[in-house]
Backbone bond lengths (Angstrom), bond angles and torsions (degrees), N, CA, C in turn:
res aa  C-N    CA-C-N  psi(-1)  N-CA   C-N-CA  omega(-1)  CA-C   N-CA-C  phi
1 X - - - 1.473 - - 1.538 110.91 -
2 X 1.541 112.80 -38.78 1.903 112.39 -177.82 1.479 97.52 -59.68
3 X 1.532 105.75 -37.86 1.913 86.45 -155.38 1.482 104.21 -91.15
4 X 1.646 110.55 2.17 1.589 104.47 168.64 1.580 111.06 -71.47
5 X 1.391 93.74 -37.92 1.525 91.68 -177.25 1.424 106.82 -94.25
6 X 1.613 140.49 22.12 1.138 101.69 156.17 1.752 106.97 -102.77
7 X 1.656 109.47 -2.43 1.139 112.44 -177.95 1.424 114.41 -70.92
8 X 1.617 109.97 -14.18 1.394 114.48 176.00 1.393 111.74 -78.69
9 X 1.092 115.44 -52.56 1.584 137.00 170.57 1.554 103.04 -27.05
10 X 1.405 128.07 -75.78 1.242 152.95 -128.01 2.011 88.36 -102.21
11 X 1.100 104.33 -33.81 1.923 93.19 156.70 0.976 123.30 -102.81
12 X 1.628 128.27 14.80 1.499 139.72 165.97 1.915 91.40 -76.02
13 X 1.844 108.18 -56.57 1.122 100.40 -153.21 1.811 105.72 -75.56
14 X 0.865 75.90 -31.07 2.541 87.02 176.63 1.475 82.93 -55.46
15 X 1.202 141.14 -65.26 1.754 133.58 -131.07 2.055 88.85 -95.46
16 X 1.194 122.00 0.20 1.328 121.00 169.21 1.232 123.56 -102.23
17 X 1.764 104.61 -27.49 1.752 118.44 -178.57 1.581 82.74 -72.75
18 X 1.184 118.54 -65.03 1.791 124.22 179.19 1.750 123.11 -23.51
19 X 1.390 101.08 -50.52 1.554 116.76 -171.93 2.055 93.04 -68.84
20 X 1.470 104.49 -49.92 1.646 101.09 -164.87 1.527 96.26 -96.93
21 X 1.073 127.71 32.49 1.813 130.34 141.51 1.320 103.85 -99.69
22 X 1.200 139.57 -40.57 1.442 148.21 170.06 1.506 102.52 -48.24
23 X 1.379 127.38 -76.14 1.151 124.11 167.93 1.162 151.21 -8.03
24 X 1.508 110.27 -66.14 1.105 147.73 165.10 1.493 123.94 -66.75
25 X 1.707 113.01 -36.88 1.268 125.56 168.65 1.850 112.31 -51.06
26 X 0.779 100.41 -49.85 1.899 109.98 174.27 1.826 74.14 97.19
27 X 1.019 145.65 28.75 2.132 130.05 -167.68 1.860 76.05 -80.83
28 X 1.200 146.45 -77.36 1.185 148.36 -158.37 1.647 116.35 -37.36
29 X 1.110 112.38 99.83 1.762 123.63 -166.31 1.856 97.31 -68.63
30 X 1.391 116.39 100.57 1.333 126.84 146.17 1.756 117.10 -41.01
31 X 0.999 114.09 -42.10 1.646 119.77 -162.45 1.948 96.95 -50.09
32 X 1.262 89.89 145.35 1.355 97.93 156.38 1.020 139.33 -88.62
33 X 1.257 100.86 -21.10 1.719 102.33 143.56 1.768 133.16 -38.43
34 X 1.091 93.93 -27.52 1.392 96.60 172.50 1.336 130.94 -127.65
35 X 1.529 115.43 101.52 0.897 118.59 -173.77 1.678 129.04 -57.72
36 X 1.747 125.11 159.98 1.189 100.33 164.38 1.058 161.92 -96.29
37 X 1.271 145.09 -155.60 1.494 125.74 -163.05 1.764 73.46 -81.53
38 X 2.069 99.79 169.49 1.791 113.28 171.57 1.122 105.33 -62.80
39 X 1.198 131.44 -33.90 1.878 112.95 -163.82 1.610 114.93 -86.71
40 X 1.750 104.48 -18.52 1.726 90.46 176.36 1.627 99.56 -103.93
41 X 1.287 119.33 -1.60 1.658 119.22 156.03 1.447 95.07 -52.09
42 X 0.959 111.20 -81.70 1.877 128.41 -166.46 1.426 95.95 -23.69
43 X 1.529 95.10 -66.29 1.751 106.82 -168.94 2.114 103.90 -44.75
44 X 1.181 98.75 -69.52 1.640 83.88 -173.95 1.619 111.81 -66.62
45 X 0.949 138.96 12.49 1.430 133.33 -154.50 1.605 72.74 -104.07
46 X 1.180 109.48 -77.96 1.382 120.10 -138.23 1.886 88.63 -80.02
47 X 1.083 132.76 -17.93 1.666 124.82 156.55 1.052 108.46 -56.39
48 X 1.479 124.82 -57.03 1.402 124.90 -170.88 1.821 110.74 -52.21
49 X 1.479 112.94 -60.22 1.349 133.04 -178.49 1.683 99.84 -44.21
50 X 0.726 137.33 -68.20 1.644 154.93 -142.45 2.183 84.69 -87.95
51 X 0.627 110.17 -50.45 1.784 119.56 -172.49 1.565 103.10 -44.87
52 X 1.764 97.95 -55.18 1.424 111.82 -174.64 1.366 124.49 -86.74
53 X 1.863 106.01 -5.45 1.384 92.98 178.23 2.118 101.00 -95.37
54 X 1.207 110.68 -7.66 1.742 130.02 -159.47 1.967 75.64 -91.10
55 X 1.525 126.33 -56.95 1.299 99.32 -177.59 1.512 131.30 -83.22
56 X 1.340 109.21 -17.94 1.443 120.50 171.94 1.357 113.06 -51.40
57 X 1.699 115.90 -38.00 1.382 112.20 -159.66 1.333 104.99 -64.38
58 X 1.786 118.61 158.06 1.516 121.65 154.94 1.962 86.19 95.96
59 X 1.509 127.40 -30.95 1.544 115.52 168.71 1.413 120.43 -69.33
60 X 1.887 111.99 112.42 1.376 127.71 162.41 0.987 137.79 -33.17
61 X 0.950 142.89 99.80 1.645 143.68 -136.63 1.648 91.44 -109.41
62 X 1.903 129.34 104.78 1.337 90.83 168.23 1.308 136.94 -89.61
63 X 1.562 95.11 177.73 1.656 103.07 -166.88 1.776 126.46 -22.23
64 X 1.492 104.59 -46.69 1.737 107.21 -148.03 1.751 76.36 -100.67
65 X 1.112 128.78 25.45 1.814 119.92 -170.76 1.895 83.95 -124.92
66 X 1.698 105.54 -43.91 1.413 90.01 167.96 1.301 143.66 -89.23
67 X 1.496 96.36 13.58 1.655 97.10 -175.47 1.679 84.84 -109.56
68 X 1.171 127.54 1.36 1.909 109.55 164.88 1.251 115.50 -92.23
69 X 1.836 114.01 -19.47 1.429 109.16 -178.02 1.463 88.34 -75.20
70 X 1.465 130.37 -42.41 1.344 114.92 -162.44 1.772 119.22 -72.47
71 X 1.526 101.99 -17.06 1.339 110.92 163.81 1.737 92.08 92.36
72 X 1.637 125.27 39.50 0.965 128.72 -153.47 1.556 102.96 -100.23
73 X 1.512 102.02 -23.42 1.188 139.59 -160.69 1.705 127.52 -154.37
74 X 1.445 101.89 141.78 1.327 85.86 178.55 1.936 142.57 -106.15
75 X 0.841 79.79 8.84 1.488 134.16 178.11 1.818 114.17 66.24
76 X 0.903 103.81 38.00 1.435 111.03 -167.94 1.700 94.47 -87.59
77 X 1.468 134.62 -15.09 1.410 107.53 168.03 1.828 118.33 -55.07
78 X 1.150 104.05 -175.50 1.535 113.90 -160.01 1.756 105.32 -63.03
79 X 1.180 130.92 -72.66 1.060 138.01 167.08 1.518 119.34 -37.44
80 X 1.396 115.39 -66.49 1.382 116.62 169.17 1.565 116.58 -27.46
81 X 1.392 116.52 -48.90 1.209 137.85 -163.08 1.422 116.93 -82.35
82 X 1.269 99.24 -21.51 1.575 109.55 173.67 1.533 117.45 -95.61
83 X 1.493 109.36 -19.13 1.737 121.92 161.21 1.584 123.15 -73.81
84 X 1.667 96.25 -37.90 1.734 89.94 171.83 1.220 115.09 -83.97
85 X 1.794 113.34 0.23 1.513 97.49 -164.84 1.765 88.61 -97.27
86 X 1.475 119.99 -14.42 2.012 117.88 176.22 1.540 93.18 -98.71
87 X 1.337 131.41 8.41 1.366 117.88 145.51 1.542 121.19 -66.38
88 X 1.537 104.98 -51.69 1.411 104.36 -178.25 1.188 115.31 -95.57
89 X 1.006 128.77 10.64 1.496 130.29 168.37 1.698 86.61 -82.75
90 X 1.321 137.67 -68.67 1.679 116.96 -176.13 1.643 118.06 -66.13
91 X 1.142 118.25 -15.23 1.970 125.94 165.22 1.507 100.29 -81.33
92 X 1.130 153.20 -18.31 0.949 146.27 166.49 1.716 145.07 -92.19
93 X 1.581 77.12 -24.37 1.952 107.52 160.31 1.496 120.86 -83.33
94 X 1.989 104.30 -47.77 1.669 115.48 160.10 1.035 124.63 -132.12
95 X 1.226 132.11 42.28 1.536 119.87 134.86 1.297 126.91 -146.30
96 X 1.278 113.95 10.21 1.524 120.93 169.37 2.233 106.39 -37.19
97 X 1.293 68.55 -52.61 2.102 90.63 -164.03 1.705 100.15 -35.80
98 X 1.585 111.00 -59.56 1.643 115.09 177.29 1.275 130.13 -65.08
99 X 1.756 76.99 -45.41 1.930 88.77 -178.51 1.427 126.30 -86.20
100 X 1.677 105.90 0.89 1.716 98.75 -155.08 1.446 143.12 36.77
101 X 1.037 140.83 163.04 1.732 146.73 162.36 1.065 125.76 -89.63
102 X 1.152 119.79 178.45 1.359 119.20 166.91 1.854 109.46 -76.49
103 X 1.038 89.39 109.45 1.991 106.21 175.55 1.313 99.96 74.65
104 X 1.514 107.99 41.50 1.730 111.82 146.72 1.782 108.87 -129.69
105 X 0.990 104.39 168.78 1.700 128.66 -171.20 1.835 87.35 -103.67
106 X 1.549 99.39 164.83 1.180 105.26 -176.51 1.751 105.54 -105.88
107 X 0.898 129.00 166.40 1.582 124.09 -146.52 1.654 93.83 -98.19
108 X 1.050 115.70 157.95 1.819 117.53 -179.31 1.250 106.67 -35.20
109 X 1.395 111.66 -46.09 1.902 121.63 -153.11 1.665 86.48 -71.93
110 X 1.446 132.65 -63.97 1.411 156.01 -164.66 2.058 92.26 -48.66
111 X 1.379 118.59 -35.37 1.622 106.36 -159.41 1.972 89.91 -97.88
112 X 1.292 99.95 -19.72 1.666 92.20 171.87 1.385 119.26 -84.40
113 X 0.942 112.31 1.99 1.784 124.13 -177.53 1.743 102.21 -57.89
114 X 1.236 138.14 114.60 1.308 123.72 149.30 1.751 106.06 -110.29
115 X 1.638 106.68 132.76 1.467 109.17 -4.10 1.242 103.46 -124.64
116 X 1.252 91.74 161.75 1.956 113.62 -163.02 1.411 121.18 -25.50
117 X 1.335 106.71 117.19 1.458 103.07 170.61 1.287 105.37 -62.41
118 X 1.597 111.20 150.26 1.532 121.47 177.66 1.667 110.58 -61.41
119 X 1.129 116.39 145.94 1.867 128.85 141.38 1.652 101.54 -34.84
120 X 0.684 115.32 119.26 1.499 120.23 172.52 1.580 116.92 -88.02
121 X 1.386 105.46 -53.67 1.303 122.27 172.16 1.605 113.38 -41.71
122 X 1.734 116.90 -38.09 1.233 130.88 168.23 1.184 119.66 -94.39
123 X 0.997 144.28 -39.60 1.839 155.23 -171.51 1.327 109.82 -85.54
124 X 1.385 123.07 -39.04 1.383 115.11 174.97 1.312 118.26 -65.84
125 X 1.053 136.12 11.07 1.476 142.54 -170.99 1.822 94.51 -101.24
126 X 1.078 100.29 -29.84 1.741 98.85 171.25 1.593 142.94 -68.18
127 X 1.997 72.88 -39.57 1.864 89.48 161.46 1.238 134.45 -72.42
128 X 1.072 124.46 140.58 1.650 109.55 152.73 1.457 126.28 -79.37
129 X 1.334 110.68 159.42 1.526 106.19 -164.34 1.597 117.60 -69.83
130 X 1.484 107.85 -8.58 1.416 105.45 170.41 1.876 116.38 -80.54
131 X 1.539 105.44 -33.29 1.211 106.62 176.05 1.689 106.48 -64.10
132 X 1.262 118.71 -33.75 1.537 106.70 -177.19 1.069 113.30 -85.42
133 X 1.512 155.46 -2.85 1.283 169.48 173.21 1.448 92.21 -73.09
134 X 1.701 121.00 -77.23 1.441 117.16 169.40 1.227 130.37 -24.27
135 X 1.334 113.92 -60.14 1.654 118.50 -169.69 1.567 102.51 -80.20
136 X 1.798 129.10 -36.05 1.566 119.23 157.18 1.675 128.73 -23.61
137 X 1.738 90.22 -60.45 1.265 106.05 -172.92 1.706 118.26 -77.22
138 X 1.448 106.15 -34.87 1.605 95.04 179.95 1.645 106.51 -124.04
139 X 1.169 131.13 11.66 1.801 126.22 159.26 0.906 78.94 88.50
140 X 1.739 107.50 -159.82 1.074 139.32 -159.40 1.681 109.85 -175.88
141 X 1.500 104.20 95.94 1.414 88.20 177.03 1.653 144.23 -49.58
142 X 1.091 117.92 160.36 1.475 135.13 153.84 2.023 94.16 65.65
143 X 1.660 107.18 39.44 1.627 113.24 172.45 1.696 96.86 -156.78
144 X 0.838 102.29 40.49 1.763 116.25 153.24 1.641 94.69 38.79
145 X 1.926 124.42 36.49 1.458 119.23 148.26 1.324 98.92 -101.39
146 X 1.516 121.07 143.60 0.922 121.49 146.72 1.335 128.50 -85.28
147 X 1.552 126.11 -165.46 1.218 147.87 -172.15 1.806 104.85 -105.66
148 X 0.972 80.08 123.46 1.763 74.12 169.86 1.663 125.73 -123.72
149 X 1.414 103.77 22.36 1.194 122.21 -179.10 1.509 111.05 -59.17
150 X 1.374 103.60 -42.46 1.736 113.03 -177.66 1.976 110.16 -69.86
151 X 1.430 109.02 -24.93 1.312 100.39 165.27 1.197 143.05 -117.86
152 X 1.568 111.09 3.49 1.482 124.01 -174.06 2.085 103.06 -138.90
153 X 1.266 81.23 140.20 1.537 101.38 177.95 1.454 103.51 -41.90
154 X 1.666 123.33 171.49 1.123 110.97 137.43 1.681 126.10 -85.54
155 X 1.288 123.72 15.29 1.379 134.36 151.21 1.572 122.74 -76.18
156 X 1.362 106.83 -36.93 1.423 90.37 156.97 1.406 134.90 -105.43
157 X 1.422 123.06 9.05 1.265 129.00 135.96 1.221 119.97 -45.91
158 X 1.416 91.55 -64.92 2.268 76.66 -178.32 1.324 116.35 -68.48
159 X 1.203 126.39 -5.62 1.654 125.05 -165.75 2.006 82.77 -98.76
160 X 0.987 140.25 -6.08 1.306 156.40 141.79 1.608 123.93 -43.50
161 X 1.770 93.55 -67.24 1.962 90.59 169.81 1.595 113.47 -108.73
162 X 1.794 99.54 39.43 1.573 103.10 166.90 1.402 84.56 -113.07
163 X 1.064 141.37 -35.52 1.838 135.61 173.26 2.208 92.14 -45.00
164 X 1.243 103.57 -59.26 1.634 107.07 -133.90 1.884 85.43 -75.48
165 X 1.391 114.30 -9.96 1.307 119.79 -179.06 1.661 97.49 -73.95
166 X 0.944 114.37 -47.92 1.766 128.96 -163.23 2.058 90.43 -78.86
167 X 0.897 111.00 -65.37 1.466 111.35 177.51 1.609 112.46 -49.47
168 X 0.759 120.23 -37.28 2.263 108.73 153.01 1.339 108.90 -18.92
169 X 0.629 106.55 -73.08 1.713 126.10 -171.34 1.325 121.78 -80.97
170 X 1.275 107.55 -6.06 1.955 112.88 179.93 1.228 111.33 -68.26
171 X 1.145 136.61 163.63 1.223 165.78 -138.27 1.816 113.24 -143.64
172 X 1.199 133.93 109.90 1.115 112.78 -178.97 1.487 127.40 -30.56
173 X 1.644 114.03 -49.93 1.538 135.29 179.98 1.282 106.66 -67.81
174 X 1.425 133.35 -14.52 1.393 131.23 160.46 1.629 117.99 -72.42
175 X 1.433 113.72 -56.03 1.133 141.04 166.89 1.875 106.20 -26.77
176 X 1.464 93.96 -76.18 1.581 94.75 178.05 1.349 119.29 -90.13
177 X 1.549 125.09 20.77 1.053 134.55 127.95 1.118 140.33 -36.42
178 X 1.653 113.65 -67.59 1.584 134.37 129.86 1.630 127.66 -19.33
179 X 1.359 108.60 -51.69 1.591 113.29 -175.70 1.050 110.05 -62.48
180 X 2.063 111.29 -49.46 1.720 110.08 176.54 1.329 116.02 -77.05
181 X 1.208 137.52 4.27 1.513 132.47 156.40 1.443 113.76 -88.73
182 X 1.123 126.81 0.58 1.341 136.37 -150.35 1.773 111.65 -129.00
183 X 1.468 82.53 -12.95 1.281 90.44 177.88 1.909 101.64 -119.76
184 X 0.778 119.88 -39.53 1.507 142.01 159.57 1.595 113.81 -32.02
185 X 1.785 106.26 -36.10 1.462 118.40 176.62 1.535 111.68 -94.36
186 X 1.037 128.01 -19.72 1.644 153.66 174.65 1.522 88.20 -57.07
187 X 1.448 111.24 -92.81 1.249 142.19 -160.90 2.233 104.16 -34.75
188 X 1.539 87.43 -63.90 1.335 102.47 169.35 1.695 124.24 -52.37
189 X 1.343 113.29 -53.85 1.195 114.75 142.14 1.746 144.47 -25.22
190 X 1.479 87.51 -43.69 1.583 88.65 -171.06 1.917 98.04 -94.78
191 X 1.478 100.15 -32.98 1.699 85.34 158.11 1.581 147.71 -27.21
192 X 1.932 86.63 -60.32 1.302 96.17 167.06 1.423 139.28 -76.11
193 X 1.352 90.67 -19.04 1.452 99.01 155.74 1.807 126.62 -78.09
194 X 1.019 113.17 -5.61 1.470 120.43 176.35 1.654 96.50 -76.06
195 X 1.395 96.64 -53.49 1.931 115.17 -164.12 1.625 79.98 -58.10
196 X 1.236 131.61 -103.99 1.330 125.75 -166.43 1.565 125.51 9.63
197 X 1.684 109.52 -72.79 1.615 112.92 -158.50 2.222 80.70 -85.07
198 X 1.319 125.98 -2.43 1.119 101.56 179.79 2.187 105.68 -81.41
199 X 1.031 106.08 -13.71 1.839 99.33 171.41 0.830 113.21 -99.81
């Protein structure tokens, strides 16, 4: 039994001298250019996946955010409409670029990303709205999302995955429907703010 366990011991300590020669070597290609081998893909894929569904759990999804994931509703009453429209006013300022839209390409910076932020327009149909609230609010390391906990409410987070709830179902011509009203309110906006400091 000693020399089982020191034979265990003694390839704990070889397979640790091993791990911090590896380390130290820099041999392990950082670049994003190079993707990784399948099994430590797997490994962070499925860490990452499993992380966010173990912290998501027990987050309140509200009401008018769960009756669009459920498709209960369409959110076109007044309020609803005013959450998906300061959803995509912040998906459209920061994260269009990674995530793209429906009948957009992802921006130079967004196709060098390793590794790839998801299609949103397509992938969010997988999440639930508590899992995307989570990963909004606190990123996800070492995949170029951040956290946006440090700059946005949790009101406009969820008014965030009440946009990406409504965007399932968008339509390219809806999409940039949105952009030219969205930009149309910007513009108008910054008018009146010109007129202002001009009296």
């Amino acid at each position: 039994m000693k020399k089982t366990i020191g034979i265990v011991a003694a390839t704990l300590v070889v397979e640790l001298i091993v791990a911090v020669i590896f380390i130290w070597s820099g041999l392990y290609n950082v670049s994003t250019l190079s993707p990784d081998p399948g099994p430590l893909k797997w490994v962070f894929s499925t860490t990452s996946d499993n992380s966010v569904k173990h912290h998501a759990n027990g987050i309140i999804v509200p009401q008018n955010v769960k009756e669009l994931s459920d498709g209960k509703t369409s959110g076109n009453s007044q309020a609803d409409s005013s959450m998906i429209a300061e959803g995509f006013d912040h998906y459209n300022d920061m994260c269009v670029t990674c995530h793209a839209g429906p009948g957009l390409n992802k921006s130079e910076a967004g196709i060098g990303l390793y590794p790839q932020a998801p299609d949103l327009a397509r992938s969010a149909k997988e999440l639930p709205p508590q899992d995307l609230f989570w990963v909004i609010k606190n990123g996800v390391k070492s995949t170029g999302m951040p956290g946006f906990a440090k700059t946005h409410s949790d009101s406009k987070i969820w008014a965030m995955v009440a946009f990406l709830e409504k965007m399932k179902n968008m339509t390219p011509q809806q999409y940039a429907a949105m952009q030219n009203a969205n930009s149309s309110m910007k513009s108008m906006n910054m008018k009146m703010h010109m007129s202002d400091h001009e009296h």
